[in-house]
C-alpha positions as CSV (number, residue, x, y, z in Angstrom):
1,X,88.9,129.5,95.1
2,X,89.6,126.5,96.8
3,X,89.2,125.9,100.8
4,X,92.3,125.5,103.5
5,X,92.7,122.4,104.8
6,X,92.2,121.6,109.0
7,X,95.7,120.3,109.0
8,X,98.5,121.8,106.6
9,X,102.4,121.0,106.1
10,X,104.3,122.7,108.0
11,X,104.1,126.4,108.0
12,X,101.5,126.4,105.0
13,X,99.1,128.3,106.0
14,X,98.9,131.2,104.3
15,X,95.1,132.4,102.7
16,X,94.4,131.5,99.1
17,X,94.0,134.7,97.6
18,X,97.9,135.2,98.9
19,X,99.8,132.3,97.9
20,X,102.3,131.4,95.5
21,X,102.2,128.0,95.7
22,X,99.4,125.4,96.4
23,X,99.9,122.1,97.9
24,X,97.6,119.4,96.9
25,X,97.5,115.4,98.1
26,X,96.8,112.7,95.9
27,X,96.1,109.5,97.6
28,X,95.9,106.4,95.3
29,X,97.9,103.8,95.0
30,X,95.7,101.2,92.6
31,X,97.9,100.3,90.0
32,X,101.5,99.8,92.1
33,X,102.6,96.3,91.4
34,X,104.8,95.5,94.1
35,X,104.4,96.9,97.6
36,X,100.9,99.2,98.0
37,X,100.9,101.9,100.2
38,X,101.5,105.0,98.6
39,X,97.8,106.2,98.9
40,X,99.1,106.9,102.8
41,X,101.8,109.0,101.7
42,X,101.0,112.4,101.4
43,X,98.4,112.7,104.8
44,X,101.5,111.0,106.5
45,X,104.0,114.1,104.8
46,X,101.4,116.5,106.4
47,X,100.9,115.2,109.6
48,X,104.7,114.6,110.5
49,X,106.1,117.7,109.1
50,X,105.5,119.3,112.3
51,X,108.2,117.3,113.7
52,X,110.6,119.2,111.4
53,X,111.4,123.6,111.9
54,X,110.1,125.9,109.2
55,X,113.9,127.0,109.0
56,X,116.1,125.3,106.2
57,X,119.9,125.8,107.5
58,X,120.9,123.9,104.2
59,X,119.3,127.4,102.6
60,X,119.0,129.6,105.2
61,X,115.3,130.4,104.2
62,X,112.6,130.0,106.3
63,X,108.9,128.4,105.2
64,X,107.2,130.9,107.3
65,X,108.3,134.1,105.3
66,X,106.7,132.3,101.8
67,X,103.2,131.9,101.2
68,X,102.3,128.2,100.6
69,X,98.7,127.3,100.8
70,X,97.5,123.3,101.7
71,X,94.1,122.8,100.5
72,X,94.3,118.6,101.2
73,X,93.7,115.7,100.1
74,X,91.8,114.9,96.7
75,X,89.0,112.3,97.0
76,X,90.2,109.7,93.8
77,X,88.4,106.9,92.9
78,X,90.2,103.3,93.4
79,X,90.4,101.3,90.7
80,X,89.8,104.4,87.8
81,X,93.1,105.4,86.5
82,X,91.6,107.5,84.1
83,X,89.1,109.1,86.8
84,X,91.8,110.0,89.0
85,X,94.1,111.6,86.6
86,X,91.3,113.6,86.1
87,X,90.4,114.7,89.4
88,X,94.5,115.4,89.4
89,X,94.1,117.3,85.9
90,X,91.1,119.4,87.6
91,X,92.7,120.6,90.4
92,X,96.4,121.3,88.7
93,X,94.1,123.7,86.2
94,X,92.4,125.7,88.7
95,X,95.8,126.4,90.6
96,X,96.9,127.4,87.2
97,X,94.2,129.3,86.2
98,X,94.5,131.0,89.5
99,X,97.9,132.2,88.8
100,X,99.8,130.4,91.5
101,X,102.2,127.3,91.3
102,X,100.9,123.5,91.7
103,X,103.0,120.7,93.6
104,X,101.5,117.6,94.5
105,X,102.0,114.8,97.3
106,X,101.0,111.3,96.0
107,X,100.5,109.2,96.1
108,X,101.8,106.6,93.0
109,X,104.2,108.1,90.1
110,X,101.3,107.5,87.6
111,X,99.5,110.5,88.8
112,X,101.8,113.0,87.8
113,X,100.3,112.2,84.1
114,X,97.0,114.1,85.5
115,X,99.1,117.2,86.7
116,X,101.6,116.9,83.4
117,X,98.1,117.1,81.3
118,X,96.9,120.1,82.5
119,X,100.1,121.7,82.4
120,X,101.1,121.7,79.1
121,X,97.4,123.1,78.1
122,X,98.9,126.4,79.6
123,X,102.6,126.1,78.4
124,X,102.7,124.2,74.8
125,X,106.9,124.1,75.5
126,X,106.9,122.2,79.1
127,X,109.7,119.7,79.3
128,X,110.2,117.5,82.5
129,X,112.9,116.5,84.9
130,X,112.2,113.5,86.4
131,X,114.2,111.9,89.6
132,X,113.8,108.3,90.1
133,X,115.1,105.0,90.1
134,X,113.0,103.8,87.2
135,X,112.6,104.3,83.8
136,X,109.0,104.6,84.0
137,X,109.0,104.1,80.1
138,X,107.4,100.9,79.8
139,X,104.0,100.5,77.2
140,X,102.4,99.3,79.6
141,X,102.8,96.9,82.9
142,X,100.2,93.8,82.6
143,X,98.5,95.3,79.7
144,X,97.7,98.6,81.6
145,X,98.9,101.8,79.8
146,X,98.2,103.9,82.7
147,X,100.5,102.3,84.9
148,X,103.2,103.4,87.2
149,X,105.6,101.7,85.7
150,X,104.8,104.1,82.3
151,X,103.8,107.7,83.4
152,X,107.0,108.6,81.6
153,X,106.3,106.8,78.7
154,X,102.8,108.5,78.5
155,X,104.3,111.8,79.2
156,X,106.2,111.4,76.3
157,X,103.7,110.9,73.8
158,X,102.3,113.9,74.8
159,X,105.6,116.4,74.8
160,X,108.1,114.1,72.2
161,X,111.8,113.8,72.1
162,X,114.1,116.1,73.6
163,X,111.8,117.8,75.7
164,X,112.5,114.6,79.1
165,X,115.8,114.3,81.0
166,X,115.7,111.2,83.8
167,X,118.1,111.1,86.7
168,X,118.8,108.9,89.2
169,X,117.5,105.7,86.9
170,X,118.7,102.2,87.9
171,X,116.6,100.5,87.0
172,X,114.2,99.0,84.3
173,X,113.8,96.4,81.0
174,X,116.3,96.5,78.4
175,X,113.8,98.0,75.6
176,X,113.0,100.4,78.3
177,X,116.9,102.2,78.3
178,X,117.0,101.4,75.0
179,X,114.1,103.1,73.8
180,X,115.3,106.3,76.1
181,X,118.9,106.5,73.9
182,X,116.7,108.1,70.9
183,X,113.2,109.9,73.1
184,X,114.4,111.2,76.5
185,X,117.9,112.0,78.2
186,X,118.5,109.3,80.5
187,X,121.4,109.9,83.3
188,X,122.0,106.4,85.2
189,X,122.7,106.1,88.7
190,X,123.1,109.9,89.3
191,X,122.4,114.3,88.6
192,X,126.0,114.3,86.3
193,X,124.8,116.1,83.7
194,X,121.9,118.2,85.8
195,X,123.4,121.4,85.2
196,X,123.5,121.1,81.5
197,X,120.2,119.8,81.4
198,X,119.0,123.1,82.9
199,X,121.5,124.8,80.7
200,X,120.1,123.2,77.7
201,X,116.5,123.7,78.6
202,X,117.3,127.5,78.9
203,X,114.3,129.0,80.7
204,X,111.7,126.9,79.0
205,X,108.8,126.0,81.8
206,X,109.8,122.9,83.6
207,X,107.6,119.9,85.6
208,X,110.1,118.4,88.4
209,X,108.5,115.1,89.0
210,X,110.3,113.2,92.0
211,X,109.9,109.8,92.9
212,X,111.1,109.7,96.2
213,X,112.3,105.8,95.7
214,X,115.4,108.0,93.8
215,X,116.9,107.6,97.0
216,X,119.0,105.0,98.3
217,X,116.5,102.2,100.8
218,X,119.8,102.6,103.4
219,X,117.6,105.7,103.9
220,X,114.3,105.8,102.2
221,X,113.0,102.2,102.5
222,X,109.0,102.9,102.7
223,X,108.5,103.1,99.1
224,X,106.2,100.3,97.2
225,X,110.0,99.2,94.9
226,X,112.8,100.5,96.9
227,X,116.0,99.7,94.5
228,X,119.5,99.3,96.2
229,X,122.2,101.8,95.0
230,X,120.2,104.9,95.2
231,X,121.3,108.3,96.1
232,X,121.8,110.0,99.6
233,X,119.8,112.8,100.8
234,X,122.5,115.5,100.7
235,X,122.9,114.2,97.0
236,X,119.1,114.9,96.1
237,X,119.3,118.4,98.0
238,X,121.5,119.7,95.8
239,X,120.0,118.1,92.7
240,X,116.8,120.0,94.0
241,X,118.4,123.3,94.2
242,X,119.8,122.7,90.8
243,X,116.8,122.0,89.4
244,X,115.0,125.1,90.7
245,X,117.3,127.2,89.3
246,X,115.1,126.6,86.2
247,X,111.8,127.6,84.9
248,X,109.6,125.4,87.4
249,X,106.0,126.0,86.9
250,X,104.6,122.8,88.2
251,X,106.4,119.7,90.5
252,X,105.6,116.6,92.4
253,X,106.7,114.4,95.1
254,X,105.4,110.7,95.3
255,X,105.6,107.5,96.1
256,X,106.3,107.5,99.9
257,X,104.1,104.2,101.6
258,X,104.9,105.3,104.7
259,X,103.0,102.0,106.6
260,X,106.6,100.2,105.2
261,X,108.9,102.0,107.1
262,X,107.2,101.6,110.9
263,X,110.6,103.9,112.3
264,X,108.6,106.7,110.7
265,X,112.2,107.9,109.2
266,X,110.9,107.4,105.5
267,X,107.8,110.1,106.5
268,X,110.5,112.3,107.9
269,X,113.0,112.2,105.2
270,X,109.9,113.0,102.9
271,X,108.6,115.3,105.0
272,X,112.6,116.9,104.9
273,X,112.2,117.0,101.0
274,X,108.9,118.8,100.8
275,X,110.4,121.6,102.8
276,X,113.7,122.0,100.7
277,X,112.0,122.4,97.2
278,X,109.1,124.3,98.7
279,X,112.0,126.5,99.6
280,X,114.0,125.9,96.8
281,X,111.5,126.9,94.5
282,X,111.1,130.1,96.3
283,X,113.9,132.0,94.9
């Protein structure tokens, strides 16, 4: 049983005992390497959301006829990679074990490790879509494995080939794409290819991990390594709806820093994005 939070996203306030899906924030930020910030992210996501309606017109759904409960922020420890993954791998198993659906609000990418952990304790055959505009699949970044830059990388040592497809990727070492033509499906630059990913993955459970820097900085630009040539949101919408047309049992959005974008339209754009999958994923 875990507690409601004082302040909740937008129109998730439902009891506990009733939801279907439970938000969780996860503010750390220790091992980005260019621009910090992300461990503002998801308090910003809650506390601006109100400047959006509960009603989607892109889905004619509405977030006040779901039930979506917010229990907060996690308390992570700075500097202990390993000790917050496991705070992250903690609360992502009691949502599970409670029957209801996780999605988490970093936060830094390498967090979603923590939630992918716990995961695939309950289903052996998770694969992952993944939205970003970096590999992620380096060994490690400085000498540390449990870096941002290679949450993907550890992700895949724990499900193996065929069971990762990347989208939106534009960048990222040589070895890093690569290493990706024989362990994960990488799509460059864009969702071609979504559909048949969901086709080939054929009701297996799914993670959705998406780093927000997927998008293009023309619109997103309070992320810690905005790349240019990203997509739009109308672009990532769809992709969003695509992807929940599959198995989803567990997703993430990360990597806003919203102190980098001081027009607050980063924070909203996020904030937009949190409402479409929540709705998206309640089909």
């Amino acid at each position: 049983m875990l507690n409601k939070n004082v302040e909740t996203f937008l129109g998730c306030d439902c009891d506990y005992k009733d939801a279907d899906i439970v938000l969780f924030g996860a503010p750390f930020d220790s091992t980005t390497s260019y621009r910090p910030g992300a461990r503002f992210g998801s308090r910003a996501i809650r506390a601006e959301s109100y400047g959006l309606e509960t009603y989607s017109p892109y889905q004619d759904k509405d977030l006040g006829d779901y039930y979506v409960f917010d229990s907060g922020e996690l308390e992570l420890c700075f500097g202990s990679s390993e000790a917050a993954l496991g705070v992250v791998q903690r609360r992502t198993q009691t949502i599970l074990e409670d029957g209801k659906l996780p999605v988490m609000l970093g936060g830094e990418h390498s967090l979603t490790l923590g939630a992918v952990r716990a995961l695939l304790e309950k289903y052996p055959d998770l694969c992952i879509i993944h939205f970003d505009a970096h590999t992620d699949l380096r060994e490690d970044y400085l000498g540390a494995p449990l870096s941002h830059a290679s949450v993907i990388r550890r992700c895949w040592e724990l499900l193996g080939d065929g069971r990762i497809w990347q989208f939106g990727i534009r960048s990222g070492e040589r070895a890093e794409f690569e290493w990706a033509k024989t362990h994960t499906a990488l799509r460059p630059f864009d969702f071609e290819g979504l559909v048949q990913a969901v086709q080939e993955i054929d009701g297996k459970p799914v993670y959705f991990t998406l780093d927000l820097d997927v998008l293009d900085p023309a619109f997103f630009c309070g992320t810690g390594t905005p790349e240019a040539g990203g997509v739009s949101f109308l672009a990532l919408l769809e992709a969003i709806k695509t992807v929940c047309t599959a198995n989803v049992v567990g997703c993430d959005v990360m990597e806003l820093a919203p102190t980098l974008d001081q027009s607050g339209a980063s924070t909203a754009l996020a904030c937009k994005v949190v409402r479409e999958l929540l709705l998206a994923i309640n089909h």
